[in-house]
C-alpha positions in Angstrom: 19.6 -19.6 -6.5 16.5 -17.7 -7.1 15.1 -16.8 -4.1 11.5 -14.3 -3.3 10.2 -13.2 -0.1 6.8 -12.0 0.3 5.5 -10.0 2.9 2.6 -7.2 3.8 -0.2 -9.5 4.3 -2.0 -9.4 7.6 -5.6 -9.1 9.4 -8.0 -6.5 7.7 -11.4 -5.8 7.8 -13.7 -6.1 4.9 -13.6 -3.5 2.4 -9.9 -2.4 4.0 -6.6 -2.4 2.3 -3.2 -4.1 1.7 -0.1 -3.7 -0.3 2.0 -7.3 -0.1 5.8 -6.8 -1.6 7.8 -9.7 -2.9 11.7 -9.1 -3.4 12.9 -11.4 -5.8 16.8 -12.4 -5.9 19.5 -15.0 -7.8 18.2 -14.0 -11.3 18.0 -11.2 -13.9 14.3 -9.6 -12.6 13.9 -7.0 -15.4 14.0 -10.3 -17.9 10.8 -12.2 -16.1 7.3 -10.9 -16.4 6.1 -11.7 -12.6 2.7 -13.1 -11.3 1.2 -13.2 -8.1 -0.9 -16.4 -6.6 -3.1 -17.3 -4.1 -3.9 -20.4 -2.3 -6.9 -20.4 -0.3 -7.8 -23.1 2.3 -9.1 -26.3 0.7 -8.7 -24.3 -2.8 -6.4 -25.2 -5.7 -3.5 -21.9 -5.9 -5.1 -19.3 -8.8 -3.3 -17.0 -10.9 -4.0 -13.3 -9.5 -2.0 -11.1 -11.3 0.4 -11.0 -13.9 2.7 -8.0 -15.0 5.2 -8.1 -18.0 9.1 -7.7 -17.3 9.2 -4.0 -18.1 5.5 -3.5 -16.4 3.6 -2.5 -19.6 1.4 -5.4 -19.8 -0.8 -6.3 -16.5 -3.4 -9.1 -16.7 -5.7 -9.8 -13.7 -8.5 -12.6 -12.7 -12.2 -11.3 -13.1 -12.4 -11.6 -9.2 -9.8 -9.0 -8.6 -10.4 -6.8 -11.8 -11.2 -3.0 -10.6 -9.7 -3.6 -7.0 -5.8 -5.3 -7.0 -3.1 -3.4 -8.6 0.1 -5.2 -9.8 3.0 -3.3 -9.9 7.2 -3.4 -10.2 9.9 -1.8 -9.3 12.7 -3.3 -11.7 15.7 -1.2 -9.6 14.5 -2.4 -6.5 13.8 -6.2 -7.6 10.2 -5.9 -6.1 6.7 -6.7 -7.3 4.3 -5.6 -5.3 0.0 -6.0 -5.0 -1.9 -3.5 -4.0 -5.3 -4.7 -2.4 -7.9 -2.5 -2.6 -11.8 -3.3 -1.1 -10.8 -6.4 0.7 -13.1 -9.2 0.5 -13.7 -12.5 2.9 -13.1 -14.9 -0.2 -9.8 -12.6 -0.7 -8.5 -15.0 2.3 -5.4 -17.2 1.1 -1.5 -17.1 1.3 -0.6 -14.9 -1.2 2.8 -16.1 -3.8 4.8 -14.4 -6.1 6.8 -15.8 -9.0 8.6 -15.2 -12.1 7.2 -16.8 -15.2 8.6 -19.4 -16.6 11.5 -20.0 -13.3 9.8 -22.8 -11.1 10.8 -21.3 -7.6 7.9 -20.4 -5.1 8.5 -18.3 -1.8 7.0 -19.0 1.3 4.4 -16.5 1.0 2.8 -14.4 2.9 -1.0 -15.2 4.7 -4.0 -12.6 4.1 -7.3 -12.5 6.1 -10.1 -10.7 5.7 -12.4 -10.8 8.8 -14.4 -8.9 10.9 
């Protein structure tokens, strides 16, 4: 069955960094284009990122545009987010998942405090 594990996220500073990986497993990764979500307290989940399957397309929310980086690694099954200039409204759980397969992972919990 189609599983993804995220992880990387953590306690950072404003203005710091991150890099969250997800490793995605039980189906053909190079076929999906992958996304990343986030779901902040109170908040409905919002598309972050999006990446085509060969990684030649990326697509990103205005609020993220010029600081997040999504990226792949089709031999390794990972999609990764690189978080650059961390902000407090950056604070959610952070998911991956494949485009059009309805599986979630547990995801992994960013916050950005001081």
């Amino acid at each position: 069955q189609v599983q993804l594990v995220e992880s990387g996220g953590g306690l950072v500073e404003p203005g710091g960094s991150l890099r969250l990986s997800c490793i995605a497993s039980g189906f053909t990764f190079s076929s999906y284009a992958m996304r990343w979500y986030r779901q902040a307290p109170g908040k409905e989940r919002e598309l972050v990122a999006h990446i085509s399957s060969v990684g030649g397309t990326t697509n990103y929310a205005d609020s993220v545009k010029g600081r997040f980086t999504i990226s792949r690694d089709n031999a390794k099954n990972t999609v990764y987010l690189q978080m650059n200039n961390l902000k407090p409204e950056d604070t959610a759980v952070y998911y991956c998942k494949a485009v059009r397969l309805g599986s979630w992972g547990q995801g992994t919990q960013v916050t950005v405090s001081s």
